[in-house]
C-alpha positions as CSV (number, residue, x, y, z in Angstrom):
1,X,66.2,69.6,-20.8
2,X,67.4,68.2,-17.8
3,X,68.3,71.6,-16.5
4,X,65.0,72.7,-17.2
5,X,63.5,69.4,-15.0
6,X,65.4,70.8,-12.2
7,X,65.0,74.2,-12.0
8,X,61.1,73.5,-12.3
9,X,61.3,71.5,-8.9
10,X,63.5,74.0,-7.2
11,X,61.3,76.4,-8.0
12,X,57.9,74.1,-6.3
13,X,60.0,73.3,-3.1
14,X,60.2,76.9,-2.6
15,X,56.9,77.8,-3.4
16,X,55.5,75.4,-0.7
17,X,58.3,76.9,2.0
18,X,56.4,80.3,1.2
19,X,53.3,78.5,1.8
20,X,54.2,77.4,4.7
21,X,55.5,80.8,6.4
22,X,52.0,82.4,5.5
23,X,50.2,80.0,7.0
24,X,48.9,76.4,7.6
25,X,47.7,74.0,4.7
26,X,44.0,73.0,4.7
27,X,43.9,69.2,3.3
28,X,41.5,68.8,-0.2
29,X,39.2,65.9,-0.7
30,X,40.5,64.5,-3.7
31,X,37.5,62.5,-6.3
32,X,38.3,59.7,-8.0
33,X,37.0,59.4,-11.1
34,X,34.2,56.9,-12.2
35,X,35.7,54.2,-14.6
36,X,33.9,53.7,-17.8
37,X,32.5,50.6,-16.4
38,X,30.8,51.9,-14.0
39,X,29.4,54.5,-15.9
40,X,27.8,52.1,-18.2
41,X,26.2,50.2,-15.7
42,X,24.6,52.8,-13.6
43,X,23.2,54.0,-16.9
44,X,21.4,50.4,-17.8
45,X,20.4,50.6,-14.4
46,X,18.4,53.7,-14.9
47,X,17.2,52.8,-18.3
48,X,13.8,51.0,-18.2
49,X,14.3,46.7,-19.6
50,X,11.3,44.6,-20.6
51,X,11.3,41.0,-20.0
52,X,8.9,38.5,-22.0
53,X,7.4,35.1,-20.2
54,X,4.4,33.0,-20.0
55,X,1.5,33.3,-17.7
56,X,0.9,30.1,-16.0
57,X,-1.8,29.5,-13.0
58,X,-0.5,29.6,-9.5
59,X,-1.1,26.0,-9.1
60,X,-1.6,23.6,-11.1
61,X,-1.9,19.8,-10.6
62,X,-1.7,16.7,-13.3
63,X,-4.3,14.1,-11.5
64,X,-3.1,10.3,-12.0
65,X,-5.2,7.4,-11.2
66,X,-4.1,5.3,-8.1
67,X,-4.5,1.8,-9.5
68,X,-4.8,0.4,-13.3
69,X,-8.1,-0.3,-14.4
70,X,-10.9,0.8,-16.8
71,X,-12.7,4.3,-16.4
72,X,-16.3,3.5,-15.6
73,X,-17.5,7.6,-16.1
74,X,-15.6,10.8,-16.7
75,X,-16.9,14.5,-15.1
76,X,-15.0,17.1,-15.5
77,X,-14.0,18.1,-19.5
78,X,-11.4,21.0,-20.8
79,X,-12.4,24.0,-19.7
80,X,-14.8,23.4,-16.7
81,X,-14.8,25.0,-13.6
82,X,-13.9,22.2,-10.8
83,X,-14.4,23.5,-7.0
84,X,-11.9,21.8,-4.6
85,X,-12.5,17.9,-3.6
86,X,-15.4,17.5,-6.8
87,X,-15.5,14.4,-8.8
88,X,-13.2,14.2,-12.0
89,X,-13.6,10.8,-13.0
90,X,-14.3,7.2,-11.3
91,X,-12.9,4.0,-11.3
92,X,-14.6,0.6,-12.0
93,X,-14.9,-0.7,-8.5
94,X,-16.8,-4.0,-8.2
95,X,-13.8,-6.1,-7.5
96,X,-13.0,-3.7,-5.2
97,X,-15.9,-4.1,-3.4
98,X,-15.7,-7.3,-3.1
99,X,-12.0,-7.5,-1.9
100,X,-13.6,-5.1,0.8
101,X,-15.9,-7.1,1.9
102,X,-13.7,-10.5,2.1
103,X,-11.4,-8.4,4.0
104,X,-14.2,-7.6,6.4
105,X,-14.9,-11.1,7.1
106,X,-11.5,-11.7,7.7
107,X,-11.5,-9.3,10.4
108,X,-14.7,-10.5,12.3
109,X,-13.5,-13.9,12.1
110,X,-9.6,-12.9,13.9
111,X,-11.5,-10.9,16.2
112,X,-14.1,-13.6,17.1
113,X,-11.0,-16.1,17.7
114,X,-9.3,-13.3,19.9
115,X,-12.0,-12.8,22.1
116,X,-12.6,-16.4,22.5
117,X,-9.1,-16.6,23.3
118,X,-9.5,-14.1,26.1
119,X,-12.4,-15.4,26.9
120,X,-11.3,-19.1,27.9
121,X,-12.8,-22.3,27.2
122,X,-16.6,-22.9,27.4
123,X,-17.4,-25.2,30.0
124,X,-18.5,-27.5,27.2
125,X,-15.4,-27.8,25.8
126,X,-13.8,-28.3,28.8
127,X,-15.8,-31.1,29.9
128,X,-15.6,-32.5,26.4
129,X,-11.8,-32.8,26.7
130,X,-12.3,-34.4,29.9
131,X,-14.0,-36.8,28.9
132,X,-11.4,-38.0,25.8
133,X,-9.1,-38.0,28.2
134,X,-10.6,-40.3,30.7
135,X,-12.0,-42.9,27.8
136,X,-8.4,-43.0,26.4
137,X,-7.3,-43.7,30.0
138,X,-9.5,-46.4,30.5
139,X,-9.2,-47.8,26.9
140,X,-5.7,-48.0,28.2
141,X,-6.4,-49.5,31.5
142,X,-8.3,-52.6,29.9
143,X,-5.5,-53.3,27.3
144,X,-3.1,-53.3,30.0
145,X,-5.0,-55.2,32.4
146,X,-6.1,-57.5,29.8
147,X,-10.1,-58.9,28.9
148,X,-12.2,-59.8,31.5
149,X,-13.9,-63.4,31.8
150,X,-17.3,-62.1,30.2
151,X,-15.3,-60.4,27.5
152,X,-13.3,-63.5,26.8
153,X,-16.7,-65.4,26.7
154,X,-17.9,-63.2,24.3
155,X,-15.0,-63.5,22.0
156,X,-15.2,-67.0,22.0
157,X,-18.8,-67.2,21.3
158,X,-17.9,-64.4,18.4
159,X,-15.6,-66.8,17.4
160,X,-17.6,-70.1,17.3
161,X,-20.9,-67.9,15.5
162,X,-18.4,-66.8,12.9
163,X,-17.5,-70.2,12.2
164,X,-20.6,-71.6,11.4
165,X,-21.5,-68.9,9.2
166,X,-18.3,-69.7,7.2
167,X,-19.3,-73.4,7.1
168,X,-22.8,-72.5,5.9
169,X,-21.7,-70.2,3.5
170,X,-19.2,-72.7,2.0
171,X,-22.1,-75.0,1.8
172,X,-24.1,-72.9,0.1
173,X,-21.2,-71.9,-2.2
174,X,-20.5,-76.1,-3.4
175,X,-24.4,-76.3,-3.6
176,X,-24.6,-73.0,-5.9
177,X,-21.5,-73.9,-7.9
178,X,-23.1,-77.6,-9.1
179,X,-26.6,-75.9,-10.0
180,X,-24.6,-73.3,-12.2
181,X,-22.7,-76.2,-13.8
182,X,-25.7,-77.8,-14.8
183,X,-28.1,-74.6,-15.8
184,X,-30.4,-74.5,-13.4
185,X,-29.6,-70.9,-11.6
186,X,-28.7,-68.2,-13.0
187,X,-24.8,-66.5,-13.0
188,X,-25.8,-63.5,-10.6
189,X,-27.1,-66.3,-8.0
190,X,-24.1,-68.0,-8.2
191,X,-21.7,-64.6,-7.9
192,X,-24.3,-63.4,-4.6
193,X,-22.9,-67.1,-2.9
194,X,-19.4,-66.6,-4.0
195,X,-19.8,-62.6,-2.1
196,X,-21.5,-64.4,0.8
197,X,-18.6,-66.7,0.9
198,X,-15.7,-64.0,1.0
199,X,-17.4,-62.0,3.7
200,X,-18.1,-64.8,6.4
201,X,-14.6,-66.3,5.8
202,X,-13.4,-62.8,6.8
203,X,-15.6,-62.2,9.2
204,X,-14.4,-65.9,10.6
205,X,-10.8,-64.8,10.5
206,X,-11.2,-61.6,12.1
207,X,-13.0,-63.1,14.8
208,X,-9.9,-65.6,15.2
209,X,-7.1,-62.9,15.2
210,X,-9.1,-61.1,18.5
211,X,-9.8,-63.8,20.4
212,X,-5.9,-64.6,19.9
213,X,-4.9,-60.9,20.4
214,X,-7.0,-61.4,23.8
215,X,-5.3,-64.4,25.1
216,X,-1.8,-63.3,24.0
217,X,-2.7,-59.5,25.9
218,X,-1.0,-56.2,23.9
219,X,2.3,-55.8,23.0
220,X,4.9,-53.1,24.7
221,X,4.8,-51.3,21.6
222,X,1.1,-51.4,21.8
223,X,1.1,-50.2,25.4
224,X,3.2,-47.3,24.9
225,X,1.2,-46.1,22.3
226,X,-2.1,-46.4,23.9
227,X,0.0,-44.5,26.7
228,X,0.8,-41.5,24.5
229,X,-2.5,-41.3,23.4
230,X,-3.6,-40.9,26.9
231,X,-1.1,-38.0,28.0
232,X,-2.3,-36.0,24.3
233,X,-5.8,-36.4,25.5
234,X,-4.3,-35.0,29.2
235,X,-2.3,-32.4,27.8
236,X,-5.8,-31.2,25.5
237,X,-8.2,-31.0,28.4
238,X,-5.4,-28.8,30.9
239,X,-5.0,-26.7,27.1
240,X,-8.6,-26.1,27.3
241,X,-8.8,-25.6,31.3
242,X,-5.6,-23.1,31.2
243,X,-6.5,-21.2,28.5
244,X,-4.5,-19.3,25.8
245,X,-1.1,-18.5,26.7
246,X,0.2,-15.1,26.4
247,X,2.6,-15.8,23.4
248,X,-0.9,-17.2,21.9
249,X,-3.2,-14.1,22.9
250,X,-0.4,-11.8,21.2
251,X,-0.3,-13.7,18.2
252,X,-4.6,-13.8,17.9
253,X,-4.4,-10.1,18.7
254,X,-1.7,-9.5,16.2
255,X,-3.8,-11.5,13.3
256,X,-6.5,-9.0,14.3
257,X,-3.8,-6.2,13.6
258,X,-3.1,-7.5,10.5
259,X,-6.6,-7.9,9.3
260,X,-7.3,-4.6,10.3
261,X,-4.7,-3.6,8.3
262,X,-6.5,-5.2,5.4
263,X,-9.8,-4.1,5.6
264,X,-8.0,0.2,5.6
265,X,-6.3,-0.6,2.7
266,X,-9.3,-2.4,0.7
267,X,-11.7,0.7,1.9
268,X,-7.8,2.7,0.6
269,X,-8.0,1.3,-2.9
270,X,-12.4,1.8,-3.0
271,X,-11.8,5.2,-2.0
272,X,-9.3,5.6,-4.2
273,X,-11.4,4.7,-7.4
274,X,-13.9,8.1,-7.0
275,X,-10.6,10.4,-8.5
276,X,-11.4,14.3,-6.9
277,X,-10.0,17.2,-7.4
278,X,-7.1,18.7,-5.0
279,X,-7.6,22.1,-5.9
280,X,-10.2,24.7,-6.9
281,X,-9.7,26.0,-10.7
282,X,-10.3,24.9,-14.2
283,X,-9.7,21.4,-16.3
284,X,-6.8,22.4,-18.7
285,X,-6.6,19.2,-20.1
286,X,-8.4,15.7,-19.8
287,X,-6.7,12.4,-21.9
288,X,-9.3,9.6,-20.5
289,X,-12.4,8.2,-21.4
290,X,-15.0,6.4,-20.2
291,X,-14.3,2.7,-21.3
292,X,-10.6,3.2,-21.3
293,X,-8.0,1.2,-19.5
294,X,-5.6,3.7,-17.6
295,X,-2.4,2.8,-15.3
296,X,-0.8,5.5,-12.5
297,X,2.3,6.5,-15.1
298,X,-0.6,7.7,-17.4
299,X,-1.8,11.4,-16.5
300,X,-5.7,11.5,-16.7
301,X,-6.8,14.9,-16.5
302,X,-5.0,18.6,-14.7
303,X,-6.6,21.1,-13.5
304,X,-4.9,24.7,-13.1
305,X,-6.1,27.4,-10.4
306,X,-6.1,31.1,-12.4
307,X,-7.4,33.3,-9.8
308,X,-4.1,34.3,-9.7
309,X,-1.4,34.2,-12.1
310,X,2.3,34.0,-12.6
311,X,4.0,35.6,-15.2
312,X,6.9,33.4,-15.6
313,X,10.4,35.1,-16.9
314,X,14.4,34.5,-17.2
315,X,16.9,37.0,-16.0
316,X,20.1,36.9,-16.6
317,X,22.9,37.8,-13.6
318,X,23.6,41.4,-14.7
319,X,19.8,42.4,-14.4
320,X,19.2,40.3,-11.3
321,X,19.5,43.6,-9.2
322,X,16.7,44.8,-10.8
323,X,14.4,42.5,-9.2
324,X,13.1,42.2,-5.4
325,X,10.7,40.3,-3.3
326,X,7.6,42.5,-3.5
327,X,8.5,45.0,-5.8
328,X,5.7,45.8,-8.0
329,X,6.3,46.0,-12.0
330,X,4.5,46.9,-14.8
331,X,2.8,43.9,-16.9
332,X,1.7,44.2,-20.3
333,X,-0.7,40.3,-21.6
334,X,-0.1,40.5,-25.2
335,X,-3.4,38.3,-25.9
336,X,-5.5,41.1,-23.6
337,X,-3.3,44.5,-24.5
338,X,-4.1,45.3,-20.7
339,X,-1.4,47.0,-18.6
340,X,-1.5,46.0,-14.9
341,X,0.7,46.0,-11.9
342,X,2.3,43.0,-10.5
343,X,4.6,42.0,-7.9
344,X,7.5,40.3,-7.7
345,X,6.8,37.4,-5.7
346,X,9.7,34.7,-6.2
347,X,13.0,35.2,-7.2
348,X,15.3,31.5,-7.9
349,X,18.2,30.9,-5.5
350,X,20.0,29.2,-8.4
351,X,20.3,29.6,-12.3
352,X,19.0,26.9,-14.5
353,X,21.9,24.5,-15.5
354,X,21.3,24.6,-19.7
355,X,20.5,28.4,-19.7
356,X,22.3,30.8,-16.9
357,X,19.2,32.6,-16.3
358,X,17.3,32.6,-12.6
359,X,13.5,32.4,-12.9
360,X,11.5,35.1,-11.2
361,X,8.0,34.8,-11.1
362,X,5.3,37.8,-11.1
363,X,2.1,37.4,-9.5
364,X,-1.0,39.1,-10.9
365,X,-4.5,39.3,-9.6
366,X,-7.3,37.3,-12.3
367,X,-10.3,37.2,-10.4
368,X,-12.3,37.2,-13.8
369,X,-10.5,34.7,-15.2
370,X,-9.5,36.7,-17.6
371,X,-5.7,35.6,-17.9
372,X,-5.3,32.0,-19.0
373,X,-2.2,29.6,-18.5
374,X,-0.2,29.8,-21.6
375,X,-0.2,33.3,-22.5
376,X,2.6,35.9,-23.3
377,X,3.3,38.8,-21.3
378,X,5.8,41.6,-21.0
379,X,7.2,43.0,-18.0
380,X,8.5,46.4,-18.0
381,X,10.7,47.9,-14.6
């Protein structure tokens, strides 16, 4: 056998040296052939695939309502054409109203202050604070400098009229007592002398304590307060003549800001309580009634726009090539038996987590409504 291996390679180098001395070699494209594989592959790729999904409208939005609260009226009901920005439902809004309003007056009273502010002070108010000043200075002045002759006079006759309405009154009082003893008056005419009594006594003792107070002249600590008093009433009146200070003027103009801010967000919130629709389409589902109390986690109504639909499908990897952006198919709605053309519109970048299969949607034209969200259709490419 081995001699037989050689000879037969013996006898191919010299075929090729014969080859040779006739003539050059042309070179042969050599074919590789196709691996099972591949065969298979091109062949699924050929053969036509259907794909089953659900239609579902090309935009659909679940409305919430902004703030919790009862549902004074409902408009729109399952099935109903809505056109874009109509009234779905409404919110009970009295409180609202109200909140609006309080936060109006807010705002008219900070602007009122801010532009008084701006303004300066009136010249009543300016001669009004120069006057408190000037009493409290002379207030001062006499204290300090002590009571005049005539003043003292009239202290002392104070004093001395005081004193005999004391003396009278305690006259009265004995008098008033003894008749009581004895029955002849009755007990309210003997309180009304014991009342008469207590207030000249005071009035006596009072009248006692200034005339001393006057003679003796105030006290240091009496002085300096009086003196405070006076540079307050100075520091008002140059307040009032200066005006507002810039740190006050920004802080009036930023109350104004923040009242502002108020009054959008209480016109916000009553806005807010008339619920329209976003979109033009239909009312696919409504879970609210008039009467109810709703929150914003609950979802009140959605509305779905079906003049054109999506038929919603899962591919898996291997028949991803089949699909492209705009590439019309063949769709077949199960609930219609109507075959129509669609396009391939979006393709998903990424394949869903639980399932492995990217979601390509297929948009179809339903001008008459036709197609509804929900239903099953199969497409064919």
């Amino acid at each position: 056998m081995k001699g037989q291996k050689w000879f037969g390679v013996l006898w191919g180098a010299a075929a090729l040296i014969i080859l040779a001395g006739c003539g050059s070699v042309q070179p042969v494209a050599l074919t590789a052939a196709a691996s099972p594989g591949q065969q298979h592959a091109a062949e699924d790729t050929a053969q036509p695939r259907t794909f089953t999904g659900k239609l579902e409208g090309i935009e659909e939005v679940t409305i919430y309502a902004k703030t919790a609260g009862r549902v004074a009226a409902v408009y729109g009901d399952t099935g109903d054409a809505i056109a874009a920005g109509a009234p779905l439902f409404d919110m009970e809004s009295e409180e609202l109203a109200a909140s609006l309003r309080m936060a109006k007056a807010d705002l008219a009273l900070a602007k009122a202050k801010w532009e008084e502010a701006k303004k300066g002070a009136r010249t009543e108010d300016l001669l009004y604070a120069q006057a408190g000043w000037q009493q409290a200075a002379q207030k001062y002045a006499d204290v300090k400098n002590g009571k005049r002759p005539e003043e003292m006079a009239q202290l002392e006759a104070a004093l001395e009229s005081a004193k005999t309405n004391w003396e009278m009154a305690a006259a009265k009082k004995e008098r008033t007592q003894s008749l009581y003893s004895q029955g002849a008056i009755s007990k309210q005419a003997w309180e009304d002398s014991e009342t008469a009594y207590s207030q000249a006594e005071a009035q006596y003792r009072k009248s006692q304590e200034e005339l001393a107070m006057a003679k003796q002249g105030a006290t240091q600590p009496t002085l300096r307060a009086m003196a405070a008093g006076v540079e307050q009433m100075k520091a008002m009146y140059d307040k009032a003549k200066n005006g507002a200070t810039p740190e006050q003027l920004a802080q009036l103009a930023a109350n104004v800001e923040r009242a502002q801010a108020s009054v959008d967000n209480a016109e916000y919130q009553l806005k807010n309580a008339a619920v329209k629709s976003p979109i033009k389409g239909y009312v696919s589902a409504r879970n609210i009634h008039a009467g109810e109390m709703i929150t914003p986690s609950v979802a009140a109504m959605t509305v779905v726009n079906t003049e054109k639909v999506y038929v919603v499908i899962g591919v898996a990897e291997k028949d991803l090539e089949r699909f492209a952006q705009g590439k019309e198919v063949d769709v077949t709605v199960e609930a219609t038996r109507k075959h129509m053309t669609g396009k391939v519109e979006r393709i998903s970048p990424k394949a869903s987590a639980g399932t492995d299969m990217f979601t390509v949607k297929v948009v179809l034209e339903n001008k008459n409504g036709e197609l509804r969200s929900g239903m099953t259709a199969v497409v064919t490419l």
